[in-house]
PyMOL Python script that loads the backbone (N, CA, C, O; Angstrom):
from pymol import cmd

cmd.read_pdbstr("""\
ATOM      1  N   UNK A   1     -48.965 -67.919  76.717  1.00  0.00           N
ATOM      2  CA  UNK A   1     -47.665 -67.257  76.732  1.00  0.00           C
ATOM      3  C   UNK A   1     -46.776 -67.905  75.679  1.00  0.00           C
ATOM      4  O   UNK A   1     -46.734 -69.101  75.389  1.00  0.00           O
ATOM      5  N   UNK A   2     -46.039 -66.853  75.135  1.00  0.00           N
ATOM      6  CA  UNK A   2     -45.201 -67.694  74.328  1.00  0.00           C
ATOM      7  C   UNK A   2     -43.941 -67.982  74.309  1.00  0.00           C
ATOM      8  O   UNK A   2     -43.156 -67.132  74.729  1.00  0.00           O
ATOM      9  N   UNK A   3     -43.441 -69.268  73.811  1.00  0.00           N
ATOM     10  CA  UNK A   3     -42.119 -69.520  74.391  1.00  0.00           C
ATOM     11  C   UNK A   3     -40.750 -68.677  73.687  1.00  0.00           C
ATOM     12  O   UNK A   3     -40.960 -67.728  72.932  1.00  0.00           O
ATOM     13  N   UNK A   4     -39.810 -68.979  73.908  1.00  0.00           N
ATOM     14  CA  UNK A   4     -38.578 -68.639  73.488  1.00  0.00           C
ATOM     15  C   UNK A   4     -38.367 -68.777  71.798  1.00  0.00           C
ATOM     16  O   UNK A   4     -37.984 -67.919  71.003  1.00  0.00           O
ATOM     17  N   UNK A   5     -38.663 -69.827  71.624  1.00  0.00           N
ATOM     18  CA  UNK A   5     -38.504 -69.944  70.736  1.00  0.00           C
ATOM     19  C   UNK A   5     -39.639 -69.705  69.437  1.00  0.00           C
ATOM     20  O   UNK A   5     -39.641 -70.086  68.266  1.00  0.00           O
ATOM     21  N   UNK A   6     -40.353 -69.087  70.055  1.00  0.00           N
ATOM     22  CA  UNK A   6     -41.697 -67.915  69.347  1.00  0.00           C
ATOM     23  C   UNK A   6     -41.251 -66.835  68.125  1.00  0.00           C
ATOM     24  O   UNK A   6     -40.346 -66.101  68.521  1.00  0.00           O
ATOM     25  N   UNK A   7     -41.563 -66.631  67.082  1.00  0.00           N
ATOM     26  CA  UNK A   7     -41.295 -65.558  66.635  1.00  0.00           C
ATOM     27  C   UNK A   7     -41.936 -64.292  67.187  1.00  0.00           C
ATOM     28  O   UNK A   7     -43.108 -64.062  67.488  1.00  0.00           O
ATOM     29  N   UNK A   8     -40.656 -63.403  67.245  1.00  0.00           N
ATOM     30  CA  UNK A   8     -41.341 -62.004  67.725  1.00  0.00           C
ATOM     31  C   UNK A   8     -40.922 -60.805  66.774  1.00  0.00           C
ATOM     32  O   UNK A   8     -40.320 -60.907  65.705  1.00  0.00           O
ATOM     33  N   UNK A   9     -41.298 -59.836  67.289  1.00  0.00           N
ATOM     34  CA  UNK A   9     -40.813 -58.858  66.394  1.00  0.00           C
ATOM     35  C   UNK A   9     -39.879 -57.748  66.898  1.00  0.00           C
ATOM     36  O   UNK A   9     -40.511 -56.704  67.063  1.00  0.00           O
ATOM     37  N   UNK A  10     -38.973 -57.675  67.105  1.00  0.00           N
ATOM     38  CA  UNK A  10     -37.502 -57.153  67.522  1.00  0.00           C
ATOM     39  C   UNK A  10     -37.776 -54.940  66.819  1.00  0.00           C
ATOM     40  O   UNK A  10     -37.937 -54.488  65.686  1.00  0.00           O
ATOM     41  N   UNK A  11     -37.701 -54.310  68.070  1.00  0.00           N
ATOM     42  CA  UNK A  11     -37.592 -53.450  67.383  1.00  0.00           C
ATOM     43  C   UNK A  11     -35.741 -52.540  68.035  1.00  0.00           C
ATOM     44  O   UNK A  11     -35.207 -52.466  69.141  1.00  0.00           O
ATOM     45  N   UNK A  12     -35.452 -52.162  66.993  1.00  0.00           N
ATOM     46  CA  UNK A  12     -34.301 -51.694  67.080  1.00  0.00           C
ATOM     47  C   UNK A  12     -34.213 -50.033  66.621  1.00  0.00           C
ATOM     48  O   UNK A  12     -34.861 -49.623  65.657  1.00  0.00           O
ATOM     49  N   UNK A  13     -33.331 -49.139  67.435  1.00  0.00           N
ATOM     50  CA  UNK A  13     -33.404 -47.964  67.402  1.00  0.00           C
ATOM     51  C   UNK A  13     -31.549 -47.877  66.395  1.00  0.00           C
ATOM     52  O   UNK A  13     -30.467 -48.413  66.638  1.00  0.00           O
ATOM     53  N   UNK A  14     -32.138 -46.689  64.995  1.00  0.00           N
ATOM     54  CA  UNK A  14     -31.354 -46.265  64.491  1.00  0.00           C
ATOM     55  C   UNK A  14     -30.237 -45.345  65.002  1.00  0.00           C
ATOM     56  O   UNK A  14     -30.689 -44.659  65.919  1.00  0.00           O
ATOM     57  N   UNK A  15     -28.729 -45.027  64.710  1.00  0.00           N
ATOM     58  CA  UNK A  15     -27.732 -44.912  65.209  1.00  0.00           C
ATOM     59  C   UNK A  15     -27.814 -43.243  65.037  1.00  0.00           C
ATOM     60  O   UNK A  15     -27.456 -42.353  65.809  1.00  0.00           O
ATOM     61  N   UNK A  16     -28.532 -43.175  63.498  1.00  0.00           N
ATOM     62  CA  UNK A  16     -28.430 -42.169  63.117  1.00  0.00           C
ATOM     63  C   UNK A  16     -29.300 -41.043  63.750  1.00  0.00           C
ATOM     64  O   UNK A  16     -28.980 -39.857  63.823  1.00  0.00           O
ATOM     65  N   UNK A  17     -30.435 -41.602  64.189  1.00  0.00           N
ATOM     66  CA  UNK A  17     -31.707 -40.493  64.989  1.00  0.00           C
ATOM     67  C   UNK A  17     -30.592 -39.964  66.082  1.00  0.00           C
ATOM     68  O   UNK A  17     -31.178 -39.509  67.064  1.00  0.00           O
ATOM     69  N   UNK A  18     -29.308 -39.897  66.190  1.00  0.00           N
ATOM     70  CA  UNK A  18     -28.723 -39.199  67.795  1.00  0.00           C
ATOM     71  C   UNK A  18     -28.081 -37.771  66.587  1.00  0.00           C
ATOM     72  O   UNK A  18     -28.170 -36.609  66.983  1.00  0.00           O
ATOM     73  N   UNK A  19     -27.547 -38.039  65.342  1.00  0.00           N
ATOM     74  CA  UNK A  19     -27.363 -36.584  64.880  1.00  0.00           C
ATOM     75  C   UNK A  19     -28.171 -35.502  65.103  1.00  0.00           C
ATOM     76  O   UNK A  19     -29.321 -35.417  64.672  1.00  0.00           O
ATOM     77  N   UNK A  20     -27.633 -34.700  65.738  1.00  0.00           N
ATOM     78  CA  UNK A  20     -28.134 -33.750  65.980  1.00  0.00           C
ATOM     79  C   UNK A  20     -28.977 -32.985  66.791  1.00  0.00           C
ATOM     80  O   UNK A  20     -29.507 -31.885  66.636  1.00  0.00           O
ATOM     81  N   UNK A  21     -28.987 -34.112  68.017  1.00  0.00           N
ATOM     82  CA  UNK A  21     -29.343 -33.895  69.604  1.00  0.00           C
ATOM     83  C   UNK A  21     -28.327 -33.295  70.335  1.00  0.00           C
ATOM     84  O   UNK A  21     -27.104 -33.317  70.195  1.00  0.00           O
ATOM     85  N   UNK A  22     -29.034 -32.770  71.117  1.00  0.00           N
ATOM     86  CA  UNK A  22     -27.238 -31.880  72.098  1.00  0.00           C
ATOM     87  C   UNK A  22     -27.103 -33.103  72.895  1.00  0.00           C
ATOM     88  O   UNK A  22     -27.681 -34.190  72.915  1.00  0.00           O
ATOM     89  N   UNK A  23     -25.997 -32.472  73.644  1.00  0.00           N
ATOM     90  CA  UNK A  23     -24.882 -33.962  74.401  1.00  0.00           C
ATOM     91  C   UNK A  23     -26.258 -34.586  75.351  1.00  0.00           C
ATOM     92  O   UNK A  23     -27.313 -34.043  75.681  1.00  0.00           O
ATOM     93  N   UNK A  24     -25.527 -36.420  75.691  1.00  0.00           N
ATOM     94  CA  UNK A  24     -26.277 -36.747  76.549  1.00  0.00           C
ATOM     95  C   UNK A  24     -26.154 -36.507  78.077  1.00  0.00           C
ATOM     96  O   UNK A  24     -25.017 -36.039  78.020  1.00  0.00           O
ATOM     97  N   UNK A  25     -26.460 -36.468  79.426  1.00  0.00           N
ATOM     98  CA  UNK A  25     -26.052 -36.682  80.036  1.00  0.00           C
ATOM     99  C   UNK A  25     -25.177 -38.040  80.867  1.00  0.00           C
ATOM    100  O   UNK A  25     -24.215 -38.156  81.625  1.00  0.00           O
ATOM    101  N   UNK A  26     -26.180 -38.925  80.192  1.00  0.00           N
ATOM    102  CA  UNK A  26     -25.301 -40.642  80.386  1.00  0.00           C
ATOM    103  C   UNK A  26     -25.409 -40.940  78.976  1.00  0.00           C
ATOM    104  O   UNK A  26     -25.663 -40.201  78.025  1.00  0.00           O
ATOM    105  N   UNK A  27     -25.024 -42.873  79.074  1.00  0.00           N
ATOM    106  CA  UNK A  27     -24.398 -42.715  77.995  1.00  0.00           C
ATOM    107  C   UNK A  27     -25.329 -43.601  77.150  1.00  0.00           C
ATOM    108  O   UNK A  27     -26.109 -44.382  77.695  1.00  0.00           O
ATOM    109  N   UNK A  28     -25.238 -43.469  75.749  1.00  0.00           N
ATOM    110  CA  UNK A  28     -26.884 -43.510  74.512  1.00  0.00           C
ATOM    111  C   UNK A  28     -26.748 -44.420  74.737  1.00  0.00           C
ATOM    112  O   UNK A  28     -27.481 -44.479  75.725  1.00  0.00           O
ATOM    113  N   UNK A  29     -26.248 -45.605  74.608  1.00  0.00           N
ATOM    114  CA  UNK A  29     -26.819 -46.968  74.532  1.00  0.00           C
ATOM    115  C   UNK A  29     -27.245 -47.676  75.900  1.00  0.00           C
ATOM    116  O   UNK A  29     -27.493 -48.865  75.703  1.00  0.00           O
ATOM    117  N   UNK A  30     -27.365 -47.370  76.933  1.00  0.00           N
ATOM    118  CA  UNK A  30     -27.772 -47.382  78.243  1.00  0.00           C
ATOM    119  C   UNK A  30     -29.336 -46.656  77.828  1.00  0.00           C
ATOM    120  O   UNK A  30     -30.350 -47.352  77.887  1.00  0.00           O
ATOM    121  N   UNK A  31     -29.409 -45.017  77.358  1.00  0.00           N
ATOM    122  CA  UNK A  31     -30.661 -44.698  77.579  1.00  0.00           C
ATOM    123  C   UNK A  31     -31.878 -45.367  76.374  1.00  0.00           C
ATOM    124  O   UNK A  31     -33.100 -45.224  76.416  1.00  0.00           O
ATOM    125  N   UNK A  32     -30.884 -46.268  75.133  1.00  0.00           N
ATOM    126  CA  UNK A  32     -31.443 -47.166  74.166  1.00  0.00           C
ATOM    127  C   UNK A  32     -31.810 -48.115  75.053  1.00  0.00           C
ATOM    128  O   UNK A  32     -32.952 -48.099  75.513  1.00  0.00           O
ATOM    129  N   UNK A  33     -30.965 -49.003  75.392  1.00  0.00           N
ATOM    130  CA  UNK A  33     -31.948 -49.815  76.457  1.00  0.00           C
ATOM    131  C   UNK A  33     -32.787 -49.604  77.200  1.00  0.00           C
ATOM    132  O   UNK A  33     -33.850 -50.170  76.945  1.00  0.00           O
ATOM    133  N   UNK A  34     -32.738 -48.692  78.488  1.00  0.00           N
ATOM    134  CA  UNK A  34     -33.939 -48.149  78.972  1.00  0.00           C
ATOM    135  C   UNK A  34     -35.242 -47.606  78.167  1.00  0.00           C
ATOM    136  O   UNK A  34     -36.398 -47.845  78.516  1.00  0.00           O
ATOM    137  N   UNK A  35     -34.917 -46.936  77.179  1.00  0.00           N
ATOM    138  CA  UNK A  35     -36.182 -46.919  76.256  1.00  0.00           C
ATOM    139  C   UNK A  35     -37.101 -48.612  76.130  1.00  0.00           C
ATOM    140  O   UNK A  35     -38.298 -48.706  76.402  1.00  0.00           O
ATOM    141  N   UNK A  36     -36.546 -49.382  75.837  1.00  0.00           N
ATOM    142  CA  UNK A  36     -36.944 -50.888  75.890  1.00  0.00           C
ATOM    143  C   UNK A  36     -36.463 -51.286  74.296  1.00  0.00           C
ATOM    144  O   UNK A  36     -36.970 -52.293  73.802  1.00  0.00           O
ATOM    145  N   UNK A  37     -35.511 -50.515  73.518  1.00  0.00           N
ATOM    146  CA  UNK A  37     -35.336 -51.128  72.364  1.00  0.00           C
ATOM    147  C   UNK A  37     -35.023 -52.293  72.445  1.00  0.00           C
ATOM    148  O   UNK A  37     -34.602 -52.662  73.541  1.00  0.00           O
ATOM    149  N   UNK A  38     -35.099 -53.167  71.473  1.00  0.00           N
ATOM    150  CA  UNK A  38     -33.499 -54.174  71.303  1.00  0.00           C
ATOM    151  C   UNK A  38     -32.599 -54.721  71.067  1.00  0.00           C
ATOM    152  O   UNK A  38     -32.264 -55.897  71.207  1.00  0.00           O
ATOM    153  N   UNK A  39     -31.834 -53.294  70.422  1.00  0.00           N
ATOM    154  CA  UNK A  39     -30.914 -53.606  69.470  1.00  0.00           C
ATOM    155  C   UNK A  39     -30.687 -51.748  68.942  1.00  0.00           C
ATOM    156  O   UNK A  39     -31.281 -50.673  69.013  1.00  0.00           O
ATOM    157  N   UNK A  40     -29.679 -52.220  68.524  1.00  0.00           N
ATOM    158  CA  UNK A  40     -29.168 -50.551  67.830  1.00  0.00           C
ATOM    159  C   UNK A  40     -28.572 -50.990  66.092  1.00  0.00           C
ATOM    160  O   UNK A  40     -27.854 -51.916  65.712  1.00  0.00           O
ATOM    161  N   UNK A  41     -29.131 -50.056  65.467  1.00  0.00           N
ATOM    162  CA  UNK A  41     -28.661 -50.434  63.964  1.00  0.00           C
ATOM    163  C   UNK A  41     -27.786 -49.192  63.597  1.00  0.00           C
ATOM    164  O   UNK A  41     -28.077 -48.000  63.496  1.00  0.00           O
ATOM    165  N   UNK A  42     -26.869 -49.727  63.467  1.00  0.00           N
ATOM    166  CA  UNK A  42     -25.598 -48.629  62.575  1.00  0.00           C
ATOM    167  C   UNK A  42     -25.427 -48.818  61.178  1.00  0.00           C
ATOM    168  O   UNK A  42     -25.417 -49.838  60.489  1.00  0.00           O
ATOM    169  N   UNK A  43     -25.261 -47.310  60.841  1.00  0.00           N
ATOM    170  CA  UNK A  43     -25.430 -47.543  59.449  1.00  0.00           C
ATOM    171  C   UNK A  43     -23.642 -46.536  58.166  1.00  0.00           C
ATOM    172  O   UNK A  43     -23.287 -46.255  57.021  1.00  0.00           O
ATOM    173  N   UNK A  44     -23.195 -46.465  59.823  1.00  0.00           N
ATOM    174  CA  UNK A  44     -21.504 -46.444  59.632  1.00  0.00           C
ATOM    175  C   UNK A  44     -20.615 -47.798  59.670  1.00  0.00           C
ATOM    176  O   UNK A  44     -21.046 -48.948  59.754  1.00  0.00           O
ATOM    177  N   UNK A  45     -19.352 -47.399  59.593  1.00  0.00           N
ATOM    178  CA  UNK A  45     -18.185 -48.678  60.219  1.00  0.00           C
ATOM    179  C   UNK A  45     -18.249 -48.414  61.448  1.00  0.00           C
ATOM    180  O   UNK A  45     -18.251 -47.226  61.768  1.00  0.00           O
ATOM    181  N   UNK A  46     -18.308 -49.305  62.338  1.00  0.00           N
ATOM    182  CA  UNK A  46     -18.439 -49.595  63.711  1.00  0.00           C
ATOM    183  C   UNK A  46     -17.373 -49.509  64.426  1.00  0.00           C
ATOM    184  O   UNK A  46     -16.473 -50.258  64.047  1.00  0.00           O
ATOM    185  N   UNK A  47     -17.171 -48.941  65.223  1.00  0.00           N
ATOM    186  CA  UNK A  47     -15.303 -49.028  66.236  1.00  0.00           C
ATOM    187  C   UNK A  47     -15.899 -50.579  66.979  1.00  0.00           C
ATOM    188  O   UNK A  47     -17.057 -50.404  67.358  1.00  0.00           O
ATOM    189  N   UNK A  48     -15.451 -51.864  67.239  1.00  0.00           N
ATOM    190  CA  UNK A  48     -15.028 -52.964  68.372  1.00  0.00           C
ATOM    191  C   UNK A  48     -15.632 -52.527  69.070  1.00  0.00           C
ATOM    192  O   UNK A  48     -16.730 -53.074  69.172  1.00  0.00           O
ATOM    193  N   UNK A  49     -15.370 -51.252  70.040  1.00  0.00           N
ATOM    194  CA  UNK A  49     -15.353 -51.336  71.396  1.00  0.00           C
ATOM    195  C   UNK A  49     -17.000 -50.529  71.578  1.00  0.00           C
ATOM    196  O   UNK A  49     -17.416 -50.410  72.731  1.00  0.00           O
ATOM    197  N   UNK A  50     -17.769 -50.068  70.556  1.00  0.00           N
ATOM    198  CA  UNK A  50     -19.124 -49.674  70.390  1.00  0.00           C
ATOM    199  C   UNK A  50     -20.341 -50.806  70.344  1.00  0.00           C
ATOM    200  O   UNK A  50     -21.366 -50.782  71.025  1.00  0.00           O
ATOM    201  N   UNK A  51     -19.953 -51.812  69.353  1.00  0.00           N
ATOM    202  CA  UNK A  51     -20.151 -53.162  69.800  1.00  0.00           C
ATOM    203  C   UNK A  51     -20.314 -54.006  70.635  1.00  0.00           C
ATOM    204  O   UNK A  51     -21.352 -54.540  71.024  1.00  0.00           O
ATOM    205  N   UNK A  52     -18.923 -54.191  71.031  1.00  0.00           N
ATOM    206  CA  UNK A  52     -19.019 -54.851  72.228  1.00  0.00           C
ATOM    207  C   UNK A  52     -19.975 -54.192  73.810  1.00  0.00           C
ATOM    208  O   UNK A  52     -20.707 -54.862  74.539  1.00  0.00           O
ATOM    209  N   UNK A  53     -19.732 -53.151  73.903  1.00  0.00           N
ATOM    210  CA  UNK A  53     -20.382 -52.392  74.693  1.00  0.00           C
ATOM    211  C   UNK A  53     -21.916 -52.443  74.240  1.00  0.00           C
ATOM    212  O   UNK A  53     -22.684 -52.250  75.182  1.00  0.00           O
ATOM    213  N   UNK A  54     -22.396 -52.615  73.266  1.00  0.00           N
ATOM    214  CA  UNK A  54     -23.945 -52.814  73.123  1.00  0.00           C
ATOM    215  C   UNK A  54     -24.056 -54.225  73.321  1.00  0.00           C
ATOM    216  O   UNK A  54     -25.026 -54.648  73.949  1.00  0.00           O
ATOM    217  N   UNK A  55     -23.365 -54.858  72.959  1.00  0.00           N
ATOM    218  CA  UNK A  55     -23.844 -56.772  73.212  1.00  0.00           C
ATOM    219  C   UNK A  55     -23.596 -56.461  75.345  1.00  0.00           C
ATOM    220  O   UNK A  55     -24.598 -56.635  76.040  1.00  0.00           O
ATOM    221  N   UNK A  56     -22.778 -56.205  75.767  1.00  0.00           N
ATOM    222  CA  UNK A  56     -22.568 -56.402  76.869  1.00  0.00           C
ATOM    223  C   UNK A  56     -23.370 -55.581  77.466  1.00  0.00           C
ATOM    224  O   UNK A  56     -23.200 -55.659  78.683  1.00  0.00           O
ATOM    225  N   UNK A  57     -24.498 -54.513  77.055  1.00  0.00           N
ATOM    226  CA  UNK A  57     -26.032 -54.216  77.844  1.00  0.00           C
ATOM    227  C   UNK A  57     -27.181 -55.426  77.557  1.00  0.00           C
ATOM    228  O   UNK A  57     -28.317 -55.562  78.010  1.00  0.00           O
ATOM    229  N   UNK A  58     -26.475 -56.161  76.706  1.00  0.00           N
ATOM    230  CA  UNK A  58     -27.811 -57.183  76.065  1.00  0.00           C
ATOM    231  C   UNK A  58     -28.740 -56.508  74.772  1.00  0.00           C
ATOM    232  O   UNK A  58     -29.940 -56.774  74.701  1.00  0.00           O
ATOM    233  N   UNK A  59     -28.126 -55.680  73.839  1.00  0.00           N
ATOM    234  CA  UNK A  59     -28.729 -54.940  72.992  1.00  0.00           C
ATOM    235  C   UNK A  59     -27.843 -55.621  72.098  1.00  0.00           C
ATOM    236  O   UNK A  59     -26.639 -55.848  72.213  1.00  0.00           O
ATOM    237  N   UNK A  60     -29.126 -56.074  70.652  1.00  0.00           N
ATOM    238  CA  UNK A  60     -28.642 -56.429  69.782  1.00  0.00           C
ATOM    239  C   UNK A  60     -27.938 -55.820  68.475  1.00  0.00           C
ATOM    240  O   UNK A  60     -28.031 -54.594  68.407  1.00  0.00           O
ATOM    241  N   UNK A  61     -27.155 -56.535  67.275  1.00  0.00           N
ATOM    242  CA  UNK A  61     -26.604 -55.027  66.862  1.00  0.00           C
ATOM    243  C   UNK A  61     -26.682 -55.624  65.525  1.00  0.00           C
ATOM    244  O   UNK A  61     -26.543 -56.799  65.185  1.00  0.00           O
ATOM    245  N   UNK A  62     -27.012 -54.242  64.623  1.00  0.00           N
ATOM    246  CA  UNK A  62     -27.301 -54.648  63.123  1.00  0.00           C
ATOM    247  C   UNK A  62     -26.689 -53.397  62.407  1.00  0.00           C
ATOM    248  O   UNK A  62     -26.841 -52.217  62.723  1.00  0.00           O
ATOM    249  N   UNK A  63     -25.907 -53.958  61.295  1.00  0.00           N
ATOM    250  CA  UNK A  63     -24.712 -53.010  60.688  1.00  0.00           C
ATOM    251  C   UNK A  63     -25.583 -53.018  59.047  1.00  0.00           C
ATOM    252  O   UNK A  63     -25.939 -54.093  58.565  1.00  0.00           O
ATOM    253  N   UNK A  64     -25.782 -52.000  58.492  1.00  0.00           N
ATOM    254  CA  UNK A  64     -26.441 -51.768  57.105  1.00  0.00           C
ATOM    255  C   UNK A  64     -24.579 -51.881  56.605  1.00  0.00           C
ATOM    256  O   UNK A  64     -23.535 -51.468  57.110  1.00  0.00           O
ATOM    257  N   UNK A  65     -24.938 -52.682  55.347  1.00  0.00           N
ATOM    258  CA  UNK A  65     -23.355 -52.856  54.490  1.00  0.00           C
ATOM    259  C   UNK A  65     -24.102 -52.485  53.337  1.00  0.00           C
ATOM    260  O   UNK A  65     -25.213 -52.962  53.103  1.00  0.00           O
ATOM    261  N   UNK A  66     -23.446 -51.524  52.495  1.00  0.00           N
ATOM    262  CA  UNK A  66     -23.954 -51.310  51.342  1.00  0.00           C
ATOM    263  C   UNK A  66     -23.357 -52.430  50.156  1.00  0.00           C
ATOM    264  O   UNK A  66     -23.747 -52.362  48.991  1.00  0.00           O
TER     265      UNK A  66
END
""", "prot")
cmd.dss("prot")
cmd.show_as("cartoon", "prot")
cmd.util.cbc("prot")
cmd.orient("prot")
């Protein structure tokens, strides 16, 4: 088994794959976690409170800066 401090390989679900799905019934970064991602990558400016709300499911967060 490997420990914590193991390299692993982190997979993270893009912000952008939700254009153009009809509405959710709950809310995407809840059904990102349940998928088992871990982490959400945005590839807009981020509002604070989108953020914070993904760190506070335990989903990690990665911003593309051009």
């Amino acid at each position: 088994m490997a420990d914590s401090n193991s390299p692993r390989l982190r997979c993270y679900f893009n912000w952008l794959a939700l254009n153009g799905l009809p509405p959710f019934s709950g809310a995407p970064l809840e059904a990102i976690r349940a998928a088992g991602y871990d982490g959400v990558q945005f590839v807009e400016p981020l509002s604070r409170q989108l953020v914070e709300q993904a760190r506070s499911l335990g989903l990690g967060v990665a911003e593309v800066v051009a």
